[in-house]
C-alpha positions in Angstrom: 129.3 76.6 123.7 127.1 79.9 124.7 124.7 81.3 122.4 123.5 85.1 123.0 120.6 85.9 121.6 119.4 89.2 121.3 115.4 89.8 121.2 113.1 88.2 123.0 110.1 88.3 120.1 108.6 84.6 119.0 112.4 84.5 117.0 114.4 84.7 119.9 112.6 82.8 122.4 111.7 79.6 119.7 115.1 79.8 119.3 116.4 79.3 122.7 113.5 76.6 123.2 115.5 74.5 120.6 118.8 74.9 121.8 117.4 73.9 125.1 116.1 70.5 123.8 119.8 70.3 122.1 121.3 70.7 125.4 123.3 74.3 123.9 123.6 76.8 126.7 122.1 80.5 125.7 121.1 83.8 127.4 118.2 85.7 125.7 119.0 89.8 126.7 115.6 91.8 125.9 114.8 95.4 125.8 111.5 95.3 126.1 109.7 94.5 130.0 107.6 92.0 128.1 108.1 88.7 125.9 106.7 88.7 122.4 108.3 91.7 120.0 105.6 92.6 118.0 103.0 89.8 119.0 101.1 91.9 121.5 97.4 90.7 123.1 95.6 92.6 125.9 92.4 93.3 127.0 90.9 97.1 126.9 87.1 98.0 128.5 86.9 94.0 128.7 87.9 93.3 125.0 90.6 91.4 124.1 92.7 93.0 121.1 95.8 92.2 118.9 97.8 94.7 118.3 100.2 92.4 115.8 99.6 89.6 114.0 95.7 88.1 114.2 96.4 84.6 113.7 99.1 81.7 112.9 98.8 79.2 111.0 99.2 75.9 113.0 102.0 74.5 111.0 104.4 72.0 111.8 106.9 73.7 113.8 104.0 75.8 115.5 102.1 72.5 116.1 105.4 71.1 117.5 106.1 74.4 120.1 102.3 73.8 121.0 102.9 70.5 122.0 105.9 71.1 123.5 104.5 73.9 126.0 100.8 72.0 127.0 99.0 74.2 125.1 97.1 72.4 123.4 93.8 73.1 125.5 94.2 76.7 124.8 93.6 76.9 120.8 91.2 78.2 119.6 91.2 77.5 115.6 89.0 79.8 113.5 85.3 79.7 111.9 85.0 79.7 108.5 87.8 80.6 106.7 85.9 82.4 103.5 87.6 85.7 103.0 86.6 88.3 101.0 87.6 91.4 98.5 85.7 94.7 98.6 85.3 95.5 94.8 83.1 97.2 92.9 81.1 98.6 95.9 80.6 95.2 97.7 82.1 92.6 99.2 83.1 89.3 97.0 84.3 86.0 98.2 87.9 85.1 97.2 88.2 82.0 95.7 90.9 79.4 97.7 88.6 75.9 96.0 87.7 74.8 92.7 84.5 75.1 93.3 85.0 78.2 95.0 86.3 79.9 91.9 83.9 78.6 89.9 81.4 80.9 92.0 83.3 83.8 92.8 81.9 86.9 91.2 84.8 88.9 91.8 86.2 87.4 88.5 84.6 87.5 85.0 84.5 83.9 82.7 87.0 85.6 80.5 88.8 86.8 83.6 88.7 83.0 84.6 90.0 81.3 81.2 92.7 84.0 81.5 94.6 81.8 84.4 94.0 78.6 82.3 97.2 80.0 79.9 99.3 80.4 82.8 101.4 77.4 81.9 102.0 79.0 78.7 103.8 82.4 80.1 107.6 82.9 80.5 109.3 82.0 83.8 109.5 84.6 86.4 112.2 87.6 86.5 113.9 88.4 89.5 114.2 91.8 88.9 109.9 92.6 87.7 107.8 93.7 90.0 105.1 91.6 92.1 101.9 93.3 90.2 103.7 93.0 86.5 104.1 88.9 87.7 100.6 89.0 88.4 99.2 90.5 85.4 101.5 88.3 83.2 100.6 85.1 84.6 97.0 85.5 85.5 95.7 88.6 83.5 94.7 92.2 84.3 91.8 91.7 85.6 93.0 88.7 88.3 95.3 91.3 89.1 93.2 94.1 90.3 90.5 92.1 91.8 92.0 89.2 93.5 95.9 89.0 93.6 96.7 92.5 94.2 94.1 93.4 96.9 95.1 89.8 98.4 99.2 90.1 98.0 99.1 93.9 98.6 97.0 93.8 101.4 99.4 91.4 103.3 101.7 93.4 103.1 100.5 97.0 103.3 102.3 97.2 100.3 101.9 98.1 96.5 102.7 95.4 94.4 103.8 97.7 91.6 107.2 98.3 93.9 108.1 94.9 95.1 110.5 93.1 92.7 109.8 89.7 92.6 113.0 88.5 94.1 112.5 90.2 97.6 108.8 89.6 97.5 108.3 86.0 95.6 111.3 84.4 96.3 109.1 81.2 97.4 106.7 81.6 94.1 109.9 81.6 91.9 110.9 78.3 94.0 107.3 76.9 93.2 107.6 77.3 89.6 111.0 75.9 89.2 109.7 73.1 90.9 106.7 72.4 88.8 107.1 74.5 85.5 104.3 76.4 86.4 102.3 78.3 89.3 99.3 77.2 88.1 100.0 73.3 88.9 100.7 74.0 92.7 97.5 76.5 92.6 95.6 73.5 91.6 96.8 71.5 93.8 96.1 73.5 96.9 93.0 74.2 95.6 91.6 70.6 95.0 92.8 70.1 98.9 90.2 73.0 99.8 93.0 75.6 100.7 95.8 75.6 102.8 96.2 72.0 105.0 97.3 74.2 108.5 94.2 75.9 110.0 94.2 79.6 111.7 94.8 79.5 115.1 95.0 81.7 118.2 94.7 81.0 121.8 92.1 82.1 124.5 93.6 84.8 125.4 94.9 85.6 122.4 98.6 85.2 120.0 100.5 86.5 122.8 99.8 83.4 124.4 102.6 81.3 122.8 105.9 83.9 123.8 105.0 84.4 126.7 104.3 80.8 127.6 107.7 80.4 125.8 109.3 82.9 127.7 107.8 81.4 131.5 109.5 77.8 130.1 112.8 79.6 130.1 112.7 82.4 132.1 116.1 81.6 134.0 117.9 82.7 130.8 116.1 85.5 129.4 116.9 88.8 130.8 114.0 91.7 130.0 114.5 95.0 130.5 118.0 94.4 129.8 119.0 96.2 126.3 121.8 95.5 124.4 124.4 98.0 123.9 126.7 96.8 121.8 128.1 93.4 120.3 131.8 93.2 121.0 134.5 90.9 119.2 137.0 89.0 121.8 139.3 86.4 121.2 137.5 83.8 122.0 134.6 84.8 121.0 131.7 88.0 121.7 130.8 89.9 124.3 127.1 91.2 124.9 127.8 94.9 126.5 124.4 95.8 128.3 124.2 99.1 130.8 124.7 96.8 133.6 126.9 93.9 133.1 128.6 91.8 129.6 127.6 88.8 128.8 130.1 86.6 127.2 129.3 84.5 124.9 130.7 81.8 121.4 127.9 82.5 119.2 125.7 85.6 118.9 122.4 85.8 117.4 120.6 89.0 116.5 116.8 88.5 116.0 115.6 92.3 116.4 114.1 94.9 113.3 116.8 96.2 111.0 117.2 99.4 112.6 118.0 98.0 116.0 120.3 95.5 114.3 122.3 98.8 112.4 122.6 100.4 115.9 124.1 97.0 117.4 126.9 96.0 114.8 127.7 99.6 113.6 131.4 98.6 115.0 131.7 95.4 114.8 130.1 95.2 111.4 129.6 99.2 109.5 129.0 98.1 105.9 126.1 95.1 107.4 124.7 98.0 109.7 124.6 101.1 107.3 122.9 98.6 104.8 120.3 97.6 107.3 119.3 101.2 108.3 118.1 101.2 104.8 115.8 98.2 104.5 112.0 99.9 104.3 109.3 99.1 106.2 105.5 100.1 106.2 104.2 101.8 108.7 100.8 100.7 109.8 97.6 102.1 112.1 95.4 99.4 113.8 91.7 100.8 114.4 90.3 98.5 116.4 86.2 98.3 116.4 83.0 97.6 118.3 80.3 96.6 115.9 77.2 93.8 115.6 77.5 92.3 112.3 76.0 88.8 110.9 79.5 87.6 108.3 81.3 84.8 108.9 84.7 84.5 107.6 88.3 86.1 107.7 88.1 89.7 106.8 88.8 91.4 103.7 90.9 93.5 101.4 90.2 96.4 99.3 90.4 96.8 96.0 93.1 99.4 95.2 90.3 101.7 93.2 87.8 101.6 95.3 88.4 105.2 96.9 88.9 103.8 100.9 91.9 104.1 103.0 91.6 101.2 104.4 93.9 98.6 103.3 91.8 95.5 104.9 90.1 94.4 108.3 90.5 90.8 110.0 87.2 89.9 111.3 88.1 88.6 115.2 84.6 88.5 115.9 83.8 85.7 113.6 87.3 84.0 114.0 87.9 83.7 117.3 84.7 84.7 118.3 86.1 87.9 120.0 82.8 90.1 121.1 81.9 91.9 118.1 86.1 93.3 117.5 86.9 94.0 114.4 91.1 95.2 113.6 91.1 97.8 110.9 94.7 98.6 108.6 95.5 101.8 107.5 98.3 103.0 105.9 101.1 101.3 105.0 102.5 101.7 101.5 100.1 103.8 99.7 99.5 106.1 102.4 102.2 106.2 104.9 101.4 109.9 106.0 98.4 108.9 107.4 99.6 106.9 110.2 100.7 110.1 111.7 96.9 111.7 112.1 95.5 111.9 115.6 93.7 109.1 117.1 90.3 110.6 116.3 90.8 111.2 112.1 92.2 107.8 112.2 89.6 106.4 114.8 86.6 108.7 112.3 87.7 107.0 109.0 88.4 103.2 109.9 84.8 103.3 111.9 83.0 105.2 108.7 84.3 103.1 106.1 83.6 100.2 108.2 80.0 101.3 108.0 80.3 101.8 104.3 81.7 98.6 103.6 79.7 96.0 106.5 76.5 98.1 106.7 77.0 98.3 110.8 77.5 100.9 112.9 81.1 100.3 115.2 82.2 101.8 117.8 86.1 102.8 118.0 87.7 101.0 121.0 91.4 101.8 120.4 93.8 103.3 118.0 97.7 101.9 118.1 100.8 102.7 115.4 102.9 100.3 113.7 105.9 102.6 112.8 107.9 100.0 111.3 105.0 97.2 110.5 105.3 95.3 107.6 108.6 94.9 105.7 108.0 96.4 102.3 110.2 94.0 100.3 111.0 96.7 97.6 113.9 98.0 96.3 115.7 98.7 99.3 115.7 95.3 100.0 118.5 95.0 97.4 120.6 96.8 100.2 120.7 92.9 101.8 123.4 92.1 99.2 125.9 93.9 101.1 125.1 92.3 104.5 127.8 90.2 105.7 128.3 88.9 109.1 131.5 87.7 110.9 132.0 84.3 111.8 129.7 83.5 114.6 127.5 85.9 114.4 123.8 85.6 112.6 120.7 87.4 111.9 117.3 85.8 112.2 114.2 88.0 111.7 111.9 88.9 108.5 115.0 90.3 106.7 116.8 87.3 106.8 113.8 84.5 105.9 110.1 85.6 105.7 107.9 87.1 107.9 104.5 85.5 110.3 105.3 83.3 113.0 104.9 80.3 111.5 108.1 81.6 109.3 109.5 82.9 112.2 109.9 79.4 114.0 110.5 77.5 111.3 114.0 79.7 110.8 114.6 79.8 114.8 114.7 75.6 114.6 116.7 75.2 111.8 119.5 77.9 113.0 119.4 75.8 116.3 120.2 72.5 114.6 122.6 74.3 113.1 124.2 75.9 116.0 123.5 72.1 118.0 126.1 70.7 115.5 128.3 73.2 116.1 128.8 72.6 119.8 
């Protein structure tokens, strides 16, 4: 058996890392003249920038491709992992330990007994929205100055359009598990937070592709763009401008609009749903500044009168030389991402002042067109996505998004295509 594979993002090429340690033939056909999708690292004036994800989370199947490609030497995991809220005019520690909420001022005592009757509240509905879960469960004021900021901010998107079964599936899971979401809360907070620490590597999260894609460049193909996936009769055919590529097994790991334009014939009802799946679209300020915090980042508060959705602290995570990656956008604001470099360059480095107390410097501006997936209510257009036999998608429309989600989903659909062959 022949698997194709279309996309060489982290999807795509952990996927054809597990099929080669289960001895299944594949060909990886990329568009792009690079390895990675939207995990992209490079250096400009000397500084070394993300211009996707931030961080991963060293889980188990991240921990395992680490291992697996001799890169253990080049983690780098991050300082401390406080992160914080902007509310009220100031920044304010969110809580991830008992003792940690205990002290947060971001939350009220009344705002604190309010997630004590959590146990108390009706199950989760597929169909309410993220923010109505929220304020249900934990109370208003939870809500506004911890969960939404937090959840929102993630996501570049407003909780008050994301139904709860495109945007919580994995909560709902949780609290059929243990009757409540206050039990599993607990009990990631009495272990101090999540048990996989933030990683990146020395030269930053583009590291791990592209390392993938060197362990198996005989069968990836860049520059090599898909045209078209073709049914035959005994199995597909990958048409590309230069050659076909035939194939038993096809699997299509790139965004939702790509995926449309690839099975609009061999699949029209899967594609015309895909082309409607929303995503947010996202500017990345990235900043020069000397500042003395420690910690992750933050969020802001929806109220607070900023444009800025959060900012992930490199400099005290990875110890990056002062950079600081600031989100606009998204959601709320999706106009935005469309202003010239300098307006968006002006407000991320003023209301980095505002916020930090330290001047910054802009060092470069990039565009996420299609960022984050939105998980609202066009997500219900996955309901009509059906795929022939043989051919699958894996990408953030199909499990979750982050890498860590990303790899997790590439190994399983490799065991599963291993016991195919």
């Amino acid at each position: 058996m022949t698997v194709g594979i279309v996309g060489a993002g982290i999807t795509g090429l952990a996927l054809a890392h597990h099929l080669d340690k289960g001895e299944v033939e594949y060909v990886v056909l990329e568009a792009d003249d690079e390895p990675g999708g939207v995990i992209r690292s490079g250096r400009v004036n000397g500084y070394l920038l993300e211009w996707g994800p931030q961080r991963l989370r060293r889980t188990n199947p991240v921990d395992e491709l680490i291992t697996d490609l001799g890169l253990d030497d080049e983690v780098i995991e991050a300082g401390d992992t406080k992160l914080f809220v902007y509310a009220n005019g100031a920044l304010r520690r969110a809580p991830f330990s008992i003792e940690e909420f205990g002290h947060t001022d971001l939350l009220s005592w009344r705002g604190k007994l309010d997630v004590l009757k959590e146990p108390q509240t009706a199950p989760a509905e597929p169909d309410e929205t993220a923010a109505k879960l929220f304020t249900r469960k934990f109370g208003e004021e939870v809500y506004e100055n911890l969960l939404g900021p937090l959840f929102g901010g993630t996501y570049g998107s407003e909780p008050e359009r994301m139904p709860v079964e495109h945007a919580l599936s994995g909560v709902m899971k949780l609290e059929q598990k243990y009757g409540s979401l206050l039990e599993p809360a607990l009990k990631r907070a009495m272990a101090g937070g999540t048990s996989a620490p933030a990683i990146s590597f020395e030269e930053g999260v583009q590291t791990l592709p592209e390392t993938l894609y060197d362990a198996h460049a005989e069968n990836v193909r860049l520059e090599t763009p898909v045209t078209e996936v073709r049914e035959t009769e005994d199995g597909y055919v990958l048409e590309t401008d230069a050659e076909e590529f035939a194939v038993n097994e096809v699997v299509v790991t790139t965004p939702a609009a790509v995926s449309a334009d690839l099975l609009a014939t061999l699949a029209p009802t899967a594609a015309s749903a895909l082309e409607r799946l929303n995503y947010n679209p996202l500017a990345l300020v990235h900043l020069r500044a000397d500042c003395d915090r420690d910690g992750f980042g933050y969020q802001v508060r929806n109220d607070e009168g900023l444009d800025t959705l959060g900012v992930s602290w490199n400099a005290s995570m990875f110890g990056r030389d002062g950079v600081y990656t600031v989100f606009l956008g998204g959601m709320r604001n999706p106009e935005l991402v469309e202003e010239d470099d300098e307006t968006l360059g002006s407000i991320a480095a003023t209301e980095f002042e505002k916020v930090m107390d330290a001047e910054a410097d802009v060092l470069n501006v990039a565009r996420l067109r299609r960022g984050f997936p939105a998980y609202d209510t066009s997500w219900d257009a996955l309901d009509e996505v059906r795929m022939p036999e043989g051919v699958h998608l894996a990408t953030n429309y199909t499990a979750r998004m982050g890498v860590p989600s990303r790899i997790r989903e590439a190994r399983q659909l490799a065991e599963s295509l291993a016991n195919r062959a």
